[in-house]
Backbone and ligand atoms as CSV (ligand in chain L), in Angstrom:
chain,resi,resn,atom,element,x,y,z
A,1,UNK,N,N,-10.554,0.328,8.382
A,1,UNK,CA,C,-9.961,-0.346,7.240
A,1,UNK,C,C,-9.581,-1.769,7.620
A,2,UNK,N,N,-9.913,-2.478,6.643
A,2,UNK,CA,C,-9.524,-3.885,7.260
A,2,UNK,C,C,-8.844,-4.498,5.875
A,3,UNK,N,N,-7.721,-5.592,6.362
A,3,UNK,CA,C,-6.923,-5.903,5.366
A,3,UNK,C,C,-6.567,-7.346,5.449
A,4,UNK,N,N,-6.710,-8.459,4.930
A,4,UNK,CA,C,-6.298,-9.662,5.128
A,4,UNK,C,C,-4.973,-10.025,5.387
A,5,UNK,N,N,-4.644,-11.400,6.488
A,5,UNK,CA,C,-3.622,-11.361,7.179
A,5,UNK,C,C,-2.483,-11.862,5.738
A,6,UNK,N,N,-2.919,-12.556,4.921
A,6,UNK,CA,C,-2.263,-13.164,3.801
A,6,UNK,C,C,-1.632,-11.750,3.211
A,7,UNK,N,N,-2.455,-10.732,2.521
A,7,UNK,CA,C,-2.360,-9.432,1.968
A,7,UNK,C,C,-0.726,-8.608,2.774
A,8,UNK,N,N,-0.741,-9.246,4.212
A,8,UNK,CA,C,0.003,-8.185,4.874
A,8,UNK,C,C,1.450,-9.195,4.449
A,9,UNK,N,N,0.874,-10.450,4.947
A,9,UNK,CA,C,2.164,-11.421,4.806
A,9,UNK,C,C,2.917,-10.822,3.215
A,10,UNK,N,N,2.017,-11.180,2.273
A,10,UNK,CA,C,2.483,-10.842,1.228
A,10,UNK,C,C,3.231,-9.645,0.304
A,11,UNK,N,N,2.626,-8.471,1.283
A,11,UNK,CA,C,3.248,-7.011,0.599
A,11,UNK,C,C,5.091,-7.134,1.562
A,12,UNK,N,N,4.592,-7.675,2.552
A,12,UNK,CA,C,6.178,-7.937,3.835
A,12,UNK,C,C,6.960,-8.064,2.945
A,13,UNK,N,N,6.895,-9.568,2.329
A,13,UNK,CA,C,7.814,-10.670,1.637
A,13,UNK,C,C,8.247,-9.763,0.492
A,14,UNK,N,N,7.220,-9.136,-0.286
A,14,UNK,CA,C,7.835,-8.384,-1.672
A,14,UNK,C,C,8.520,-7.201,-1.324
A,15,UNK,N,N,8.540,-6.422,0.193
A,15,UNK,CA,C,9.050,-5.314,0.295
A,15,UNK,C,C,10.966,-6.067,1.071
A,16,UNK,N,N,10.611,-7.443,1.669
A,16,UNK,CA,C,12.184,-7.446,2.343
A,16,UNK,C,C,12.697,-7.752,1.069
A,17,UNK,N,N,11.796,-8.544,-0.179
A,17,UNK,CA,C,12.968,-8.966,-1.503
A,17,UNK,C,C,13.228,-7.954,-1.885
A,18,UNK,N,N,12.363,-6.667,-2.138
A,18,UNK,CA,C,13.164,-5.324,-3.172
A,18,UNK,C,C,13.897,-4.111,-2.156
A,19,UNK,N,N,14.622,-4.829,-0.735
A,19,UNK,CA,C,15.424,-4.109,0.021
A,19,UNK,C,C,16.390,-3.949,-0.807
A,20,UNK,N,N,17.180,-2.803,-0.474
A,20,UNK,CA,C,17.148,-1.455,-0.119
A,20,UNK,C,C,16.359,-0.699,-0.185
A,21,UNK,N,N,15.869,-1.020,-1.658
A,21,UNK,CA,C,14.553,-0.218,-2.386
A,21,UNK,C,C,13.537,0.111,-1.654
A,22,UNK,N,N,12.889,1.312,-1.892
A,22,UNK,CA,C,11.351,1.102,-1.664
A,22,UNK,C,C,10.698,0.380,-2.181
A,23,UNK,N,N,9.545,-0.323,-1.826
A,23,UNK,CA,C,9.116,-1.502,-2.844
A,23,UNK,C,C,7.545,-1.104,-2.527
A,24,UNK,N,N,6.370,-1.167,-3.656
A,24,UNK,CA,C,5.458,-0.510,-3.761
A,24,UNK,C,C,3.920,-1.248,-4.732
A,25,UNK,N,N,2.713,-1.077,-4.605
A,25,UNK,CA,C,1.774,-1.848,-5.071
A,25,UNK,C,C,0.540,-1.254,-4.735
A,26,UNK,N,N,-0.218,-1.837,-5.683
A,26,UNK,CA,C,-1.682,-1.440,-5.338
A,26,UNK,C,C,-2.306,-2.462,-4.793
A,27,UNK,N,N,-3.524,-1.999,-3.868
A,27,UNK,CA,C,-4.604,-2.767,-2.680
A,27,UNK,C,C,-6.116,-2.880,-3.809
A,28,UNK,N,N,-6.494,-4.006,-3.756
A,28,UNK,CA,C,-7.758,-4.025,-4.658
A,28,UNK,C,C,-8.565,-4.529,-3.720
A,29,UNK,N,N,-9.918,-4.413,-3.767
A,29,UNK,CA,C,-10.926,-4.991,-2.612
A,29,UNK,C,C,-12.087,-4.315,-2.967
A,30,UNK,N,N,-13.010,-4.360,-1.655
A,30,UNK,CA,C,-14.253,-3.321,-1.969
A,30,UNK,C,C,-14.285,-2.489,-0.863
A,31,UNK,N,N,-14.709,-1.224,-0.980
A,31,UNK,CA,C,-14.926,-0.473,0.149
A,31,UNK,C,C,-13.770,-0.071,1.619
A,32,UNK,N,N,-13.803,-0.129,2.594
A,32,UNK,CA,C,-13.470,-0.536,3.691
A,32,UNK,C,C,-12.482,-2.269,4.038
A,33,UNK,N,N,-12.347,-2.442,2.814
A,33,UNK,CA,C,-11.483,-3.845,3.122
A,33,UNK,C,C,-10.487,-4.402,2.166
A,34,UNK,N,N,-9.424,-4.264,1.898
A,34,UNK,CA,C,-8.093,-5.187,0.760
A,34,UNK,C,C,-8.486,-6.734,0.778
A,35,UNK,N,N,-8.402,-7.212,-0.263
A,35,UNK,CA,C,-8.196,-8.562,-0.084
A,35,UNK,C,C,-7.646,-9.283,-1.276
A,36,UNK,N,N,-6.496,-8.229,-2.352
A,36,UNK,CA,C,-5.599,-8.141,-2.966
A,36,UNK,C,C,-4.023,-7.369,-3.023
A,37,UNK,N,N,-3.465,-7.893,-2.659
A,37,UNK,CA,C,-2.003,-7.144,-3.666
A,37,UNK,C,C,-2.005,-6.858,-4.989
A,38,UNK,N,N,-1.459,-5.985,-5.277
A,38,UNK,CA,C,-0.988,-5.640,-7.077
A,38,UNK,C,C,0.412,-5.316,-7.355
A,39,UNK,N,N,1.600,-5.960,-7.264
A,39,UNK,CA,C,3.130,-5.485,-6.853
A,39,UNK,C,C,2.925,-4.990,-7.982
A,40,UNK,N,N,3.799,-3.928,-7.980
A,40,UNK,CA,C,4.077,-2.955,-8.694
A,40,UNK,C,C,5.490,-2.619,-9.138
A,41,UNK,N,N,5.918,-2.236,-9.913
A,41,UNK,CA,C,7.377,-1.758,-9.958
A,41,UNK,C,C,8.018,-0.678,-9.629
A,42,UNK,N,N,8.879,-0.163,-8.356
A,42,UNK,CA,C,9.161,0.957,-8.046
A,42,UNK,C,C,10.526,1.350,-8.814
A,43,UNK,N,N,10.108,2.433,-9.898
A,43,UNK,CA,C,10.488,2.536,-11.281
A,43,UNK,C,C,11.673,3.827,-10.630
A,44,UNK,N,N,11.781,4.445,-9.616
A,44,UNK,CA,C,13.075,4.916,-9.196
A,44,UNK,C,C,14.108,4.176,-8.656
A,45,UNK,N,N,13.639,2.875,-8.563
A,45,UNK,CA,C,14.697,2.191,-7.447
A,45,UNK,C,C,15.691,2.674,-6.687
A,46,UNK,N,N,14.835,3.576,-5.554
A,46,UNK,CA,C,15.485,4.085,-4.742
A,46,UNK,C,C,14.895,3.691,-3.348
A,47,UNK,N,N,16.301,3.793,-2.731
A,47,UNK,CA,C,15.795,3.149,-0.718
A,47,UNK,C,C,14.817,4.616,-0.512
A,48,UNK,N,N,14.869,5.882,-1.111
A,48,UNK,CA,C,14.067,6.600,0.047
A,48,UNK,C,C,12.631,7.072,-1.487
A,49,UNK,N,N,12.704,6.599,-2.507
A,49,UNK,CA,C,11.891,7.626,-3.351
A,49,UNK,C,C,11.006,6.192,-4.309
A,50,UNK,N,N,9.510,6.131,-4.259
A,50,UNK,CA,C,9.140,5.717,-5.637
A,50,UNK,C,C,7.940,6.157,-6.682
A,51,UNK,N,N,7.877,5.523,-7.701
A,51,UNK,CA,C,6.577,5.815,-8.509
A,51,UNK,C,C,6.720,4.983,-9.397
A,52,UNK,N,N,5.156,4.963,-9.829
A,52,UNK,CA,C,4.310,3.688,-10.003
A,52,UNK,C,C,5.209,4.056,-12.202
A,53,UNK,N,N,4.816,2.522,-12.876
A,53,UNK,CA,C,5.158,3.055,-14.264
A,53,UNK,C,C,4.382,2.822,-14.336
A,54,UNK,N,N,3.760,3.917,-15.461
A,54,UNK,CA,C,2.391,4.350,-15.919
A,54,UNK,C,C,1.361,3.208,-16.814
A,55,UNK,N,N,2.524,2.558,-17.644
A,55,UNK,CA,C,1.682,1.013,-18.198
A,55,UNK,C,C,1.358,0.244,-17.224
A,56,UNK,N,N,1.862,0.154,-16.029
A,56,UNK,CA,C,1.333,-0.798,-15.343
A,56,UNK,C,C,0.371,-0.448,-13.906
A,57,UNK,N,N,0.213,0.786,-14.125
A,57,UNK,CA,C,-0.658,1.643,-13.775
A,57,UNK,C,C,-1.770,1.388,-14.622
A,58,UNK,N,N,-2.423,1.514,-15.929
A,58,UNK,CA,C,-3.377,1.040,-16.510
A,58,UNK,C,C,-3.393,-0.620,-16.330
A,59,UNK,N,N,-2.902,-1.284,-16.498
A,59,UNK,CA,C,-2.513,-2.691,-16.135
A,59,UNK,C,C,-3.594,-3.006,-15.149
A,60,UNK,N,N,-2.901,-2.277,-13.614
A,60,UNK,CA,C,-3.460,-2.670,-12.365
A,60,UNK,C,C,-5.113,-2.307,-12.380
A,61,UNK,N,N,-5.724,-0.938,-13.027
A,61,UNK,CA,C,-7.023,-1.018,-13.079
A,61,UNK,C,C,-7.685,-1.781,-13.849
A,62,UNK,N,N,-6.791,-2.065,-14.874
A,62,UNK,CA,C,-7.913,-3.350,-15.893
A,62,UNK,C,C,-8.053,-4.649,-15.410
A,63,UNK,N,N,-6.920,-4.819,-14.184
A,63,UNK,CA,C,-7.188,-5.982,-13.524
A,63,UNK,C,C,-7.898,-6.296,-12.259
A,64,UNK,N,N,-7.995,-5.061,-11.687
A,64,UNK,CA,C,-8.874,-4.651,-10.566
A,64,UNK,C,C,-10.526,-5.268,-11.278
A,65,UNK,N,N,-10.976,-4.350,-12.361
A,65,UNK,CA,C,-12.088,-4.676,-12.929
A,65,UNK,C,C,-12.208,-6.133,-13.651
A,66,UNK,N,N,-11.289,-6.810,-13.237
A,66,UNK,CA,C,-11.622,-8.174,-14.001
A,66,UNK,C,C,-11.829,-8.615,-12.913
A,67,UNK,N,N,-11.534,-8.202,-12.000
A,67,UNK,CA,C,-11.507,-9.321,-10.750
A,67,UNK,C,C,-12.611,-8.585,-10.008
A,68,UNK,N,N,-13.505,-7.758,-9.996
A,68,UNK,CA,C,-14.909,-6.838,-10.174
A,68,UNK,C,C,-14.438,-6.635,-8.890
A,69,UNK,N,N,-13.303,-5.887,-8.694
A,69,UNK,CA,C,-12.722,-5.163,-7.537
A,69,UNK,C,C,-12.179,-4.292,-7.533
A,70,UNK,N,N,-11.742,-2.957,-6.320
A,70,UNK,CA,C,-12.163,-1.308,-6.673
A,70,UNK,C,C,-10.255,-1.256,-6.333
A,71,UNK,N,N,-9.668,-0.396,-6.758
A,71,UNK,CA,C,-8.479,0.224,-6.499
A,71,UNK,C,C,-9.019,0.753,-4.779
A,72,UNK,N,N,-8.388,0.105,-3.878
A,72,UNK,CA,C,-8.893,0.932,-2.441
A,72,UNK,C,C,-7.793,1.353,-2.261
A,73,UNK,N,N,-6.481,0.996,-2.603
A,73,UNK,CA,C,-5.517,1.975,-2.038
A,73,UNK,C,C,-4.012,1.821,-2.499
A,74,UNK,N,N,-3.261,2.582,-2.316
A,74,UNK,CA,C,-1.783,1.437,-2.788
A,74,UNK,C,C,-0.658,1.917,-1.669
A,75,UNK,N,N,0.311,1.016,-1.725
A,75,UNK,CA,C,1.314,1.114,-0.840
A,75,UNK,C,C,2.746,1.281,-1.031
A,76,UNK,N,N,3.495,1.717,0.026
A,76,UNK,CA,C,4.956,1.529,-0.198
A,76,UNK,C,C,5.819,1.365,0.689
A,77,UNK,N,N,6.675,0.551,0.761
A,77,UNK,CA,C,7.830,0.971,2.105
A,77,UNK,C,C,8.643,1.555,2.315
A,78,UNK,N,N,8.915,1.610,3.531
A,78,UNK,CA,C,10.068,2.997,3.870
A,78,UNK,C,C,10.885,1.766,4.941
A,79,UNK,N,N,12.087,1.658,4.059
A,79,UNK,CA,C,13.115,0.721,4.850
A,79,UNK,C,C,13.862,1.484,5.748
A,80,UNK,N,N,13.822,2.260,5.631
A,80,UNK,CA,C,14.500,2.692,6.959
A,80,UNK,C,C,13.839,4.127,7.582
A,81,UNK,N,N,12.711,4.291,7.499
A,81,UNK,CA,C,12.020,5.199,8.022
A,81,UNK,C,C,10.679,4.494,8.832
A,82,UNK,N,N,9.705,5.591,9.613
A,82,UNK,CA,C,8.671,5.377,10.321
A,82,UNK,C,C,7.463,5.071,9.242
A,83,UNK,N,N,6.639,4.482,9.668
A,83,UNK,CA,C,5.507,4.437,9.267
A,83,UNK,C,C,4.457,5.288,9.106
A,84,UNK,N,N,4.816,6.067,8.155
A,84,UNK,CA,C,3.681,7.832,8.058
A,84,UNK,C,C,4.375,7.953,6.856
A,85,UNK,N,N,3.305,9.128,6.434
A,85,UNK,CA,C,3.929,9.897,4.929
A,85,UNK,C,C,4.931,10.395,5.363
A,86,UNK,N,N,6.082,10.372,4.539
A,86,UNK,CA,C,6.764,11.498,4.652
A,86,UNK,C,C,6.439,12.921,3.795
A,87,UNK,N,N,7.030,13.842,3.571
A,87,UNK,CA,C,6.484,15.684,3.109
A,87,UNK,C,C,6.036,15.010,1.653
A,88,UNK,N,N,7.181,14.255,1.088
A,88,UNK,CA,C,7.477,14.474,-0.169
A,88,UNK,C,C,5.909,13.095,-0.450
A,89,UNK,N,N,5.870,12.372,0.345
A,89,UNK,CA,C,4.345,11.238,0.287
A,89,UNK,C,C,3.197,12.001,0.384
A,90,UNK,N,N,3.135,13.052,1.199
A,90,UNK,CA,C,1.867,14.009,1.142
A,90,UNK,C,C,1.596,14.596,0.336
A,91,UNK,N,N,2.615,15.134,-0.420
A,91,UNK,CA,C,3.330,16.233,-1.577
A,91,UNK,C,C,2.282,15.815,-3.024
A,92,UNK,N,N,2.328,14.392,-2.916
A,92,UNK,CA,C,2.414,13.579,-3.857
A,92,UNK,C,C,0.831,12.669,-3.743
A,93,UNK,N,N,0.151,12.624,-2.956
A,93,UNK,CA,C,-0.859,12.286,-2.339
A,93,UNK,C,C,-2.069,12.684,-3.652
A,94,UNK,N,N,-1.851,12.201,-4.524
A,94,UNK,CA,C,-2.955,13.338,-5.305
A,94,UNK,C,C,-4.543,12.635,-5.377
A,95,UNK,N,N,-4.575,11.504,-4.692
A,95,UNK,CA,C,-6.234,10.888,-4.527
A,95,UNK,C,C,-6.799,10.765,-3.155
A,96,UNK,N,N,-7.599,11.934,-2.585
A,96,UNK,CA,C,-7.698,11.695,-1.782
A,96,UNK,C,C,-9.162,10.396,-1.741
A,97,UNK,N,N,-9.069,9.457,-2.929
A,97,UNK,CA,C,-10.476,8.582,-2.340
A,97,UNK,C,C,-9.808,7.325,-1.869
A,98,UNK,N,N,-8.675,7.128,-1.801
A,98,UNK,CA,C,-7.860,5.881,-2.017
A,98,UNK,C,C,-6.956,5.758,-0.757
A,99,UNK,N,N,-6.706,4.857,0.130
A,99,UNK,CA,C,-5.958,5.093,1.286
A,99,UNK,C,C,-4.413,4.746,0.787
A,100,UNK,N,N,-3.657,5.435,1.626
A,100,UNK,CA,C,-2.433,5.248,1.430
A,100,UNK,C,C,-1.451,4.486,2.441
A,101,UNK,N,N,-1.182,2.819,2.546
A,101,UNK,CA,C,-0.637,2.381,3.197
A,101,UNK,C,C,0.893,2.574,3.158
A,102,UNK,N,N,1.621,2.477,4.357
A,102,UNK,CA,C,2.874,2.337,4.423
A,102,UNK,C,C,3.581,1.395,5.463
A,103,UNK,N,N,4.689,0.752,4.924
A,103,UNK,CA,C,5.129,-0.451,5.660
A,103,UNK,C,C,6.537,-0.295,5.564
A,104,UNK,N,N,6.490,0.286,7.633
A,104,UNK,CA,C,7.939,0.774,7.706
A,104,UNK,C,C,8.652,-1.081,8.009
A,105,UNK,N,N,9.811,-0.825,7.445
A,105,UNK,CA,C,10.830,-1.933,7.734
A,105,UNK,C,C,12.084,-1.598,8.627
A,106,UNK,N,N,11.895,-0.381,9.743
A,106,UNK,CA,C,12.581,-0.297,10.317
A,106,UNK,C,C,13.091,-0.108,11.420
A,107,UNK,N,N,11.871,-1.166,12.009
A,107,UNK,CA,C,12.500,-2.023,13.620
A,107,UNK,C,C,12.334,-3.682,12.697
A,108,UNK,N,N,12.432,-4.147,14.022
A,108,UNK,CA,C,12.863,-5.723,13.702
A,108,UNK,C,C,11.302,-6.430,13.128
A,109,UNK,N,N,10.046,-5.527,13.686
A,109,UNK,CA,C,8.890,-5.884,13.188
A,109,UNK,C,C,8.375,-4.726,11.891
A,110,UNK,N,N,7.957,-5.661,10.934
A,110,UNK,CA,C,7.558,-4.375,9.996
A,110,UNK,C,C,5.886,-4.019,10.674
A,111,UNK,N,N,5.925,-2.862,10.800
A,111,UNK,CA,C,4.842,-1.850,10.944
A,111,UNK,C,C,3.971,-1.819,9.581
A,112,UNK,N,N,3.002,-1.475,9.328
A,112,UNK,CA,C,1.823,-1.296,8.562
A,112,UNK,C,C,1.096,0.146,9.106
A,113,UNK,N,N,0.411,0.530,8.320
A,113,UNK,CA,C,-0.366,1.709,9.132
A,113,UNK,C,C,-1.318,2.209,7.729
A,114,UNK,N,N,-1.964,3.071,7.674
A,114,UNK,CA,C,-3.105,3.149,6.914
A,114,UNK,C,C,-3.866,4.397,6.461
A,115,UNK,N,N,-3.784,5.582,5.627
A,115,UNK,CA,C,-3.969,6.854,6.037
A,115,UNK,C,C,-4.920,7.424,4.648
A,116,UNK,N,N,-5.440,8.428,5.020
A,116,UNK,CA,C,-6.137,8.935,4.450
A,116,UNK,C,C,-5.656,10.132,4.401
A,117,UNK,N,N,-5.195,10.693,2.547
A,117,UNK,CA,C,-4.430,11.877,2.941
A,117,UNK,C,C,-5.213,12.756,1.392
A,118,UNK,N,N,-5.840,13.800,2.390
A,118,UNK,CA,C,-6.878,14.928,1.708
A,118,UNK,C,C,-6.216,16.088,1.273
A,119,UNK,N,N,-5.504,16.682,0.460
A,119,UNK,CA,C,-5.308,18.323,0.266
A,119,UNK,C,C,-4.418,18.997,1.434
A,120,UNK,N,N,-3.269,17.520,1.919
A,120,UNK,CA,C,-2.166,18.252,2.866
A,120,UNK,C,C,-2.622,17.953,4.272
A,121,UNK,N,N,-3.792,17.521,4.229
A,121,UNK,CA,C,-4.173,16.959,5.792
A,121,UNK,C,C,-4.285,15.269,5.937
A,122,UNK,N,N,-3.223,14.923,6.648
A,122,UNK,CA,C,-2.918,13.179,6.959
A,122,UNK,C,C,-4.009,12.733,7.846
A,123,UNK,N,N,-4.401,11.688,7.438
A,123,UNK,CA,C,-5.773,10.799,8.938
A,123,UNK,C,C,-5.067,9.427,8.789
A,124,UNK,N,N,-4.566,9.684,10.067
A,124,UNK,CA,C,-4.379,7.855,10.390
A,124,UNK,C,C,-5.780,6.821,10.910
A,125,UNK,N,N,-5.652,6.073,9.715
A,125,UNK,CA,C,-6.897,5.219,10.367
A,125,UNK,C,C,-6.543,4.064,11.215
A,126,UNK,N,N,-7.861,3.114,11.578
A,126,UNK,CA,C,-7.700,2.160,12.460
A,126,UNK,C,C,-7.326,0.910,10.999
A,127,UNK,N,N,-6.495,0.050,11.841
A,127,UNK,CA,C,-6.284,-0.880,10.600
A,127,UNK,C,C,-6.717,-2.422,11.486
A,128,UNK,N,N,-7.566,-3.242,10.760
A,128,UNK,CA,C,-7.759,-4.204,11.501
A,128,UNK,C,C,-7.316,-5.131,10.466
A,129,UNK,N,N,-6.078,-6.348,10.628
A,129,UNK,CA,C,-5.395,-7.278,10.036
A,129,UNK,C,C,-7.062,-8.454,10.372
A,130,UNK,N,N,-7.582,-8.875,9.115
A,130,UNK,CA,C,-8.342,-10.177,9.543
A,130,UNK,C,C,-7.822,-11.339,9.296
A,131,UNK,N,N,-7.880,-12.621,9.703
A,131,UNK,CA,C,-7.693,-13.769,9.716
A,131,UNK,C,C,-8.463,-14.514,8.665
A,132,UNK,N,N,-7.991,-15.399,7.576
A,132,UNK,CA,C,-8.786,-16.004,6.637
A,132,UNK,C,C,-10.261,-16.118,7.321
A,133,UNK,N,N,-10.173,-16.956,8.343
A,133,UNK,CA,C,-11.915,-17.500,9.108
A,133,UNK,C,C,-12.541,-16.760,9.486
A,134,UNK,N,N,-11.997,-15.335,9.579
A,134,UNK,CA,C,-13.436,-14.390,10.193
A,134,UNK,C,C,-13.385,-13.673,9.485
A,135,UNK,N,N,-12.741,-13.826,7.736
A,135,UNK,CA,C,-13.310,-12.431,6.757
A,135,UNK,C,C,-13.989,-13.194,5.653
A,136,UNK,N,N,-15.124,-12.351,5.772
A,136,UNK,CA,C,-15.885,-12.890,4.056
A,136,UNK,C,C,-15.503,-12.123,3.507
A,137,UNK,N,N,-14.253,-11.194,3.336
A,137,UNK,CA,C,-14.115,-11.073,1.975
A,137,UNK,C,C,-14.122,-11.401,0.505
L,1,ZN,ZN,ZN,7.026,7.218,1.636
């Protein structure tokens, strides 16, 4: 999975502004690579719980397809947890075609990580951050 370094900068910045909160969004791109954010509104505003609102859930795919780019995955942070699903993220996992990023905020560096989660079975993938100059995305 590969994800642009801007993409990472950018989900960071929107997850330290909606601290405490979990703060949450969809990844648009093609295939194997992000090279969009979609912030989203985490409609529990809660530090440990979110979900997407459903208008802007249709929203994010009509804008994916304007921009002739695929929903590859969406994300959320866990401010004060590790970087993995937690039960209730697996629980809840209901696509397995779509990766599921998470961006723990809780060491002094935020973590990223990248997973593929099938019918209760988690796959951590490899995540490669690219640099504007070496992605044609
Ligand atoms: Zn979570």
């Amino acid at each position: 999975m590969k994800i642009k370094r801007e993409i990472v900068e950018q989900i960071v910045a929107q997850a330290l502004r909606e601290l405490p909160n979990e703060s949450c969004g969809y990844l648009f791109g093609k295939k194997n690579a992000v090279s969009a954010n979609y912030p989203m509104t985490n409609a529990d505003h809660s530090p440990e719980h979110f979900s997407f609102v459903p208008q802007e859930q249709f929203a994010a795919i009509k804008e994916a397809r304007k921009q002739h780019l695929e929903v590859v995955g969406s994300w959320h942070s866990h401010p004060s947890s590790p970087s993995r699903p937690s039960e209730e993220d697996i629980r809840l996992a209901y696509d397995p075609n779509i990766i599921y990023f998470i961006l723990s905020l809780e060491a002094k560096e935020p973590v990223l990580n990248a997973f593929r989660i099938d019918n209760g079975h988690v796959e951590k993938l490899a995540l490669e951050i690219m640099d504007q100059e070496e992605s044609d995305l």
